[in-house]
N, C-alpha and C positions, 0 to 999 in steps of 0.2 A: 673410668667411663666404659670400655672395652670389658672388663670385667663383670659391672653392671650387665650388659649385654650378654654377655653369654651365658651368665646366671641367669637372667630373664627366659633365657633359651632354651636354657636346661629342665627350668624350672616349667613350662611348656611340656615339655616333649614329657616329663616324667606324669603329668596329668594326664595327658593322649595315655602312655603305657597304662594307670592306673585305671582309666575307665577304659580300656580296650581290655584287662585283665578281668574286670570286673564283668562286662560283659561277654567273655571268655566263660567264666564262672558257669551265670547265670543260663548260656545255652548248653554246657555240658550239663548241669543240672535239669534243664526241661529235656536234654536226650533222654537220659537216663530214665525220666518221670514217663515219658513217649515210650521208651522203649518196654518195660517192665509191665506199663498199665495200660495200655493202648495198643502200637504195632511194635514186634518185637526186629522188625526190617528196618526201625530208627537205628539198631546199633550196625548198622552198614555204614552208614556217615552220619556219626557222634558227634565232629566240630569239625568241619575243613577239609573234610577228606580224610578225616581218621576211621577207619574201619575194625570196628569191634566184631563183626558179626561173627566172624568164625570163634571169636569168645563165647558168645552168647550162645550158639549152637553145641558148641561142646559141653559146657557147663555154665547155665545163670547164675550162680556162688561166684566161678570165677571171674565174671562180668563184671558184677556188683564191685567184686572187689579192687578190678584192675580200675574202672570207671570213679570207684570213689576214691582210690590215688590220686589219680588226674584232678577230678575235682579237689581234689583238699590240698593238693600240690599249688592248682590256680591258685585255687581261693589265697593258701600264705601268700605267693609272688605279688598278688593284689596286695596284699595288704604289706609287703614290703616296699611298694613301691608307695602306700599311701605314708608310710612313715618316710620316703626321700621328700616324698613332697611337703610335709610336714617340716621338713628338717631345712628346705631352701627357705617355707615361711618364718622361720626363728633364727637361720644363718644371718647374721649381720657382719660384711664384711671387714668395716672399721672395727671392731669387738667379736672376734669367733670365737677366741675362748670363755665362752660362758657354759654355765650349768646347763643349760636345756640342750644345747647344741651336745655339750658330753653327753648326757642322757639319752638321748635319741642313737646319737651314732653307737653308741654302748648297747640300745635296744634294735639296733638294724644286725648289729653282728650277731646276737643272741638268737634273732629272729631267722638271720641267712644258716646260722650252724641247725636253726628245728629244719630247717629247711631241707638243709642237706642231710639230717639222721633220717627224716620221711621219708626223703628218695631213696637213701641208702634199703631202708625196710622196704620200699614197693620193687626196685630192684632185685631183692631177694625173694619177694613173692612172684614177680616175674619170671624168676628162674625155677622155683616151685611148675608155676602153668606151664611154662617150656618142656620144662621134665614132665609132664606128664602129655604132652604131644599137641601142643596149641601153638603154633608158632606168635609170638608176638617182640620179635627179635627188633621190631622194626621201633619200638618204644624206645627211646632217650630219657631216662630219667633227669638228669644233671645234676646226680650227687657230689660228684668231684667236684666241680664247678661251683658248685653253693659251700661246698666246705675248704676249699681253696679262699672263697669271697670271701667266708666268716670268719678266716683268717689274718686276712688282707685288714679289713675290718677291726677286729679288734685291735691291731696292733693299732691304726690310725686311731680308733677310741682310747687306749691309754694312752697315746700324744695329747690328747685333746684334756684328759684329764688331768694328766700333767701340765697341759696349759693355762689350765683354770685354775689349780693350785699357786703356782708361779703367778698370775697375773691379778689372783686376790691378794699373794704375799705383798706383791710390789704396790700393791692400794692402800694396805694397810700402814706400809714402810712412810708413804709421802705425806 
C-alpha cells in the first residue's frame, strides 16, 4: 500500500519535471528565434535570468552555439525524463522483472551516458569561448553527473536483465 503511494508520487513529480523540461525547451528555443531575428537584447535573459548577451555581443557563432547546447542539452533531460515516466507506466510491482521494464531502464542509461558525451562536448566548447575572452564560467554543464547516473544505471539495467532471465527460467521450470 505505502509503496503504491509513493510510486503514485513519484510518478507525479516526474510528469511536473517532464513538462517543465519541455517547456524549458520551448522558451529557450523562442529566445533564440527573438534573439537572432527580432531583438538581439533577448539574449540578456534567455530563460530565468540566464544572460547570454555578452555572448552575442562578442561573436553570434558563439551564441548559436552555446544557446543550441543548452537547448539540445534540455530537449534530451526532457525527454529522459519522458522515458522515467514511461517506465513507472510499465513498472508493475507484483512482476518488475519483465522485458519492457529491462528495456526502458537499459534505454534511460544509454540515453543519460548521450547526455553526459554532449555536455562533455559543450563544456569543451566552452572552454574554446573562455579562451578566447567571453567569460561564461558561470555555465554548469553536468557532464559528470550524467555519466556518473549512466552508470549507476546501467549497472541497475543488467540486474534487471538478469532478472528477466532468471524469472522466465523459473516459468518455464513450473
Amino acid at each position: 500500500m505505502k509503496t503504491n503511494i509513493i510510486m503514485k508520487v513519484m510518478n507525479v513529480i516526474f510528469w511536473i519535471i517532464f513538462i517543465g523540461l519541455c517547456i524549458k525547451t520551448g522558451a529557450l528555443l523562442v529566445s533564440l528565434f527573438v534573439t537572432l531575428f527580432i531583438n538581439s537584447a533577448g539574449a540578456k535573459d534567455t530563460y530565468m535570468g540566464l544572460d547570454l548577451l555578452n555572448v552575442y555581443n562578442y561573436n553570434v557563432e558563439y551564441y548559436i552555439g552555446i544557446a543550441s547546447f543548452i537547448i539540445t542539452l534540455t530537449a534530451m533531460k526532457a525527454y529522459l525524463a519522458y522515458l522515467v515516466v514511461k517506465l513507472f507506466l510499465k513498472f508493475d510491482i507484483n512482476r518488475p522483472f519483465n522485458l519492457n521494464v529491462s528495456s526502458i531502464i537499459s534505454k534511460i542509461s544509454t540515453y543519460a551516458l548521450s547526455i553526459g558525451v554532449v555536455a562533455l562536448i559543450a563544456d569543451q566548447y566552452s572552454e574554446h569561448v573562455i579562451k578566447n575572452g567571453v567569460d561564461i564560467s558561470y555555465i554548469n554543464w553536468g557532464a559528470e553527473e550524467f555519466l556518473f547516473f549512466a552508470g549507476i544505471i546501467y549497472m541497475i539495467a543488467l540486474v534487471f536483465k538478469k532478472g528477466v532471465e532468471i524469472q522466465n527460467e523459473n516459468e518455464l521450470t513450473i
